[in-house]
N, C-alpha and C positions, 0 to 999 in steps of 0.2 A: 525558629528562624531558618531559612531557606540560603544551604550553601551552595554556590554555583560552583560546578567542577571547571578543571583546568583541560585547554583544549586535547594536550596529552593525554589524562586522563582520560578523555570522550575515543579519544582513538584507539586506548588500550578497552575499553567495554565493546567498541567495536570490533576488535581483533576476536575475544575472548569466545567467542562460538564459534569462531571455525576452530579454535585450537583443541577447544571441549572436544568438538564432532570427534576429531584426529582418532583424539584416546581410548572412545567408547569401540573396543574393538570385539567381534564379537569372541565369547569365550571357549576353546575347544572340547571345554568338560566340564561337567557338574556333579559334584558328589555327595555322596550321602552314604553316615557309616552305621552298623549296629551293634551292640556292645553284648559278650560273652559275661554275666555273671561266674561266680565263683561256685557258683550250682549246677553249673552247663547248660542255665537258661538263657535263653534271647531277651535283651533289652534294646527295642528300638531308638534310643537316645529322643525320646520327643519329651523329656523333662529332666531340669537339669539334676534333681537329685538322682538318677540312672547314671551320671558320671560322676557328679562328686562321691559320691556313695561307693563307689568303686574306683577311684584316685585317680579318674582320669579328667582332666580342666580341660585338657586343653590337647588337639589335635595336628600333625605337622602332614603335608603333602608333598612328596618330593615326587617328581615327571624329570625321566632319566631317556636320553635319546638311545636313537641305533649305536655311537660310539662311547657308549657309554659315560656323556656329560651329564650331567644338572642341569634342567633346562629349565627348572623353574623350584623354586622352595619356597611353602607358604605356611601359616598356623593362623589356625582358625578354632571359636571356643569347639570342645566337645560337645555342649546344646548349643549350638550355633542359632543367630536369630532367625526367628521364624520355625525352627527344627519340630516345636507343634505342632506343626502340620507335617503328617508323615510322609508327605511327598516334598516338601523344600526340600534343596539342597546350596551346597555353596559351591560360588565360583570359582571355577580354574583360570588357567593363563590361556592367552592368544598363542599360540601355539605355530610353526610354519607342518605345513602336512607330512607327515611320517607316521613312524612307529614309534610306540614310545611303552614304556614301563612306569608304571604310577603306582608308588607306596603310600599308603594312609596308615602313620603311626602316631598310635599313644604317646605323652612324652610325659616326663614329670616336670614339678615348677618351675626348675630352670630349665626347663623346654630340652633338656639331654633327655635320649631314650632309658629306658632301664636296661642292665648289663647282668646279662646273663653269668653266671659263675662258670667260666670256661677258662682251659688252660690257654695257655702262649699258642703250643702249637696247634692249635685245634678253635680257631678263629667262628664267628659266624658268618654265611655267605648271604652276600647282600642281594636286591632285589636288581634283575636285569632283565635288558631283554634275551640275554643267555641262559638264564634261570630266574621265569616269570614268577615265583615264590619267595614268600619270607622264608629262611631259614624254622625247622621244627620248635629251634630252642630258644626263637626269640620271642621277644614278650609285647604284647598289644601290636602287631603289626598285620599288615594284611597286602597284595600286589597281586597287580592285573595287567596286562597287556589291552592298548588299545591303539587303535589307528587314528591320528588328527587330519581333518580335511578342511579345506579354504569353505570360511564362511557355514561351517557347521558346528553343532554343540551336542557331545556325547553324553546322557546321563550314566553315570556310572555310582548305582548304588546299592551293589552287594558288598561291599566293604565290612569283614567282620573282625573288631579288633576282642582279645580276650583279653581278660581284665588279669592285672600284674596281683600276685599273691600279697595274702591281707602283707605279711611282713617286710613287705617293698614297697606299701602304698601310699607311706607318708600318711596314716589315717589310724588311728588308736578304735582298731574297732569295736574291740571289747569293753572299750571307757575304762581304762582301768590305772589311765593318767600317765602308761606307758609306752611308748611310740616305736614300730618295726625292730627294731636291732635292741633296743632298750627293753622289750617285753621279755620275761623268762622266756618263752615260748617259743620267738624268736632265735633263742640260743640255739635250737637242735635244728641238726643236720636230716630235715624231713621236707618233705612236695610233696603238695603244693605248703608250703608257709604259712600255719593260719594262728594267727595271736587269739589269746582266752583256752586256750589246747590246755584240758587237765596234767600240770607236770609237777612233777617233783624234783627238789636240788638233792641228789644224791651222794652222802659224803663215803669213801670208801677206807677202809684201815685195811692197809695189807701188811700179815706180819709175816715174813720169812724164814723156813728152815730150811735144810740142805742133809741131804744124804740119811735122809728119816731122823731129824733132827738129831744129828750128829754137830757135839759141839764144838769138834776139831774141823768138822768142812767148812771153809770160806768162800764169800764170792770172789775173794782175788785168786785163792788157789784153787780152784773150780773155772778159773777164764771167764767169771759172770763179771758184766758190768750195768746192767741194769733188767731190769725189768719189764716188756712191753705190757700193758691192760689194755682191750678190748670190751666192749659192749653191743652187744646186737643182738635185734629181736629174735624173739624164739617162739611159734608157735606154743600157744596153751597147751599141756599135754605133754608135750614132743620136751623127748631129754636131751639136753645141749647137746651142741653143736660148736666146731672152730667158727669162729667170726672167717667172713670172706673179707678181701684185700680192699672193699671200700669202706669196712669199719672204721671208726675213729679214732685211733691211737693216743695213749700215754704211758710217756716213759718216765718210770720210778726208779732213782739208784738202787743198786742190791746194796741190802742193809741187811744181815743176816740176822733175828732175834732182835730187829729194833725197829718198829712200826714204820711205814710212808703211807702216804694219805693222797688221793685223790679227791675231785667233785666232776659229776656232771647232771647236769639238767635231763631228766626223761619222762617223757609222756609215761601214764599210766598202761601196763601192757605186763606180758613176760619177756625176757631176756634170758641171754649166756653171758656171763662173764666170763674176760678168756685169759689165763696169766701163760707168759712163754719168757725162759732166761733168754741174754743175747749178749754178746760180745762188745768190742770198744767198737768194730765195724759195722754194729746194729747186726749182725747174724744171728738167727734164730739158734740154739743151742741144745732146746730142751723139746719134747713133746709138749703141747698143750697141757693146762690143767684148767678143769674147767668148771662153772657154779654157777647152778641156775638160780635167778631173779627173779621177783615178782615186784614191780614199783606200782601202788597205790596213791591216787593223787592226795595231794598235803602240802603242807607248808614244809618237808623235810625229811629224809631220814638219812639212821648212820647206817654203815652194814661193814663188820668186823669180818675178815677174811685169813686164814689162817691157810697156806700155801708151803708146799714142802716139794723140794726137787729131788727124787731119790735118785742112785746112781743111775739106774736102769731107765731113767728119763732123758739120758741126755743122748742126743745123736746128731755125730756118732758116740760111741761108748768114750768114755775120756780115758785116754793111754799117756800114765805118768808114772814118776816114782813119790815116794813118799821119805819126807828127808825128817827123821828124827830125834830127839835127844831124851837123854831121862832125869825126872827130876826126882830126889830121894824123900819123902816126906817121915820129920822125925814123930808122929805123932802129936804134936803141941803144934803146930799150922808152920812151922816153919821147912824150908826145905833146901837141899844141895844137888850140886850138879857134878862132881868131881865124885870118882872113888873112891877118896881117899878123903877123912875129914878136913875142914881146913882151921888152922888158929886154933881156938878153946870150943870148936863144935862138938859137941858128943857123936858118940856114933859109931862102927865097926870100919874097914875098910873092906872095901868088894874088891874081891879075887877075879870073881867069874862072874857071867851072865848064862843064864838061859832063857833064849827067845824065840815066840814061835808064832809064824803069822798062820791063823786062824781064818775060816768064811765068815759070814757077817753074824754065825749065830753059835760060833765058835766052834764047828765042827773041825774035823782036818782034812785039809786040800790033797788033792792027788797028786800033786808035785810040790815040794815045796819052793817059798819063795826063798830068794837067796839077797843080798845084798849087792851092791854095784861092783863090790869085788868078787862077790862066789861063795864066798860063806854063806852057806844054805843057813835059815831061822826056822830050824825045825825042833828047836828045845834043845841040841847038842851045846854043852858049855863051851861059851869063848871066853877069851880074856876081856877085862873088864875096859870100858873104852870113855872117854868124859866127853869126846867131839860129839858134833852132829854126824850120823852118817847117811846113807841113800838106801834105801833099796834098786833093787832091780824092776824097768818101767813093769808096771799091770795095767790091764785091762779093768777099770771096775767097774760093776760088781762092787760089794760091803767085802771088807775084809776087818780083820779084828786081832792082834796082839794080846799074848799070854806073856809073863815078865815072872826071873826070881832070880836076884840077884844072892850070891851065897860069898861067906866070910872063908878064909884061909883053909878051912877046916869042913866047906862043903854046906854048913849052916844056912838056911834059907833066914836072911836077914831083911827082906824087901820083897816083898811079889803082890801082884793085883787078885787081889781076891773071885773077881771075872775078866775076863778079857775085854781089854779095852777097845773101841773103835778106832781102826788108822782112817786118815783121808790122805788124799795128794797134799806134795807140798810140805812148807816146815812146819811140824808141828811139835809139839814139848808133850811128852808122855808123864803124868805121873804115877809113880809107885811105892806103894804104904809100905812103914815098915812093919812087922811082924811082930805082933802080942801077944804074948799068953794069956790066959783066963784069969791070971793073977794082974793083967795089965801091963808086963813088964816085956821088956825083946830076952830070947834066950840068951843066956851069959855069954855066949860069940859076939854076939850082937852087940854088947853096950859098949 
């Protein structure tokens, strides 16, 4: 059945071509883009797996005037229709005649560009007619300067956008069911980003000594408070090397004599491993110490690292005193700290000390050291003392303590059979007493 329109109706189909005419205005440009594999080949976009295949859908046109507006913003597919044919291209905007600057970028699904990994202060610069370029560090982009004139149409189709790394593409290229940021591969700090990269999770055991594994140095009285770990490549061959200031950092508390554990992901390669002490301030404290790497790809491995700060590592030199006491060991694991026994302890009473600060391998110093009062410890006896006392600050250097603590009568009833190691700071000395062959202290002594 046959409906008969309404007279308004007949006058709105009458209007509707001049209005059509209006619109069809002509367009000031035509573009056409070509796409940069991840090989550094040319892909002309004339099928659409050339874009999907390298993450790019979908293509944005921005046409920016002489004062720098927006004069127009469009998105159009990346095989745009017709694009099989290597001469189509798509339309621009009517344009009024000027100069203009026209960006052709890549964007990802929700049509945002990809964002480069750049600081705050160190922006990317955009495309203008004051700087007819994309920026070096941005991704899929391309800009051209052109002039718009009344009633003419520019083809513009050197457009070359590079394709965003496999790990930004939103595209599991390796099939591996794990997607850009999700892939191991993804995890390392490498360019270009390419997922399926042979890596390995590397776990690290870092165990710590101090002062050639001196069990009286600490990281608090040494001013360590942690540990920075570096990793970075090393030429095959070539003996490590300091990592440079773009290495990846982590910080491990100082844990003296008690393991921390690190992981990181790394491509199969050589490396250095770099350990350095540092303060509450993060201040480097120590020389490097440093341990070469070989990671083979796998599902894994550990690597057990045994690291020791000798004095001679630290710079500068550490200038302290070292604050003492002594503890008196009676043979049977028990021990005192008083000269004089105390309640039902067995034991002599100590008269006198003789103490004497030694080099790190017990030889004797050219000057001796003295205490914060002047009392030189050069083995001359002093009276017997139960506080803690100072030394006088050193530079170290190992140094090392010789001990013989003697009863009323001069009897050596306590002394260290080698000289012990001092470090800075409070430490507790202890000092055996004295056996005979028979197992017994000489009769001064009980």
């Amino acid at each position: 059945m046959r409906r008969r329109l309404s007279p308004w109706a007949l006058l709105l189909i009458g209007l509707a071509p001049v209005g059509l005419a209006a619109c069809k205005e002509t367009p000031s440009l035509r573009a056409r883009w070509s796409l940069i594999d991840r090989e550094g080949d040319s892909q002309p976009a004339t099928a659409a797996l050339q874009c999907t295949s390298l993450g790019i859908n979908t293509v944005r046109i921005r046409v920016v005037d002489e004062n720098g507006n927006v004069a127009d913003d469009s998105y159009h597919a990346c095989f745009a229709r017709g694009f099989d044919d290597p001469e189509a291209t798509v339309a621009g905007p009517a344009l009024d005649a000027g100069r203009y600057a026209v960006e052709v970028r890549g964007v990802q699904r929700d049509l945002q560009p990809w964002a480069p990994n750049l600081t705050a202060d160190d922006p990317l610069t955009s495309c203008n007619l004051d700087d007819v370029a994309c920026d070096p560090r941005d991704i899929a982009c391309d800009c051209v300067e052109f002039e718009a004139r009344d009633d003419h149409t520019e083809r513009l189709t050197d457009f070359v956008l590079t394709a965003p790394d496999e790990c930004i593409d939103g595209i599991d290229n390796d099939r591996d069911g794990l997607l850009d940021a999700n892939d191991p591969s993804c995890g390392l700090d490498v360019t270009p980003g390419r997922e399926g990269k042979p890596v390995s999770k590397v776990q690290f055991q870092v165990l710590l000594s101090l002062f050639d594994d001196n069990p009286l140095a600490t990281c608090t009285g040494l001013g360590l408070s942690d540990l920075r770990a570096r990793v970075c490549v090393r030429a095959p061959g070539d003996d490590p090397a300091p990592c440079d200031a773009e290495a990846t950092e982590v910080g491990l508390t100082c844990r003296e004599r008690e393991p921390t554990y690190f992981e990181q992901t790394l491509p199969e390669g050589s490396y250095t491993l770099e350990i350095v002490g540092r303060d509450r301030g993060d201040v480097v404290l120590t020389r490097p110490v440093l341990f070469p790497l070989t990671v083979a790809p796998g599902a894994g491995a550990f690597v057990p690292i045994d690291v020791d700060f000798p004095a001679s590592a630290f710079e500068p030199p550490i200038e302290d005193e070292s604050d003492f006491t002594l503890q008196y060991e009676d043979g049977s694991g028990a021990t005192r700290g008083g000269c004089e026994p105390s309640g039902n302890e067995p034991g002599p009473t100590i008269e006198t000390l003789s103490i004497e600060v030694l080099d790190a391998h017990g030889g004797k110093l050219p000057t001796p050291v003295t205490l914060s009062d002047g009392t030189p410890l050069d083995g001359t006896p002093i009276p017997c003392f139960q506080q803690e006392v100072t030394t006088e600050r050193l530079i170290w250097g190992g140094y090392s303590i010789a001990i013989r603590a003697r009863a009323a009568d001069g009897t050596v009833c306590f002394a260290t059979d080698t000289p012990l190691r001092l470090a800075p700071k409070s430490i507790s000395l202890p000092v055996p007493r004295v056996l005979g062959s028979d197992g017994k202290p000489p009769a001064s002594c009980e």
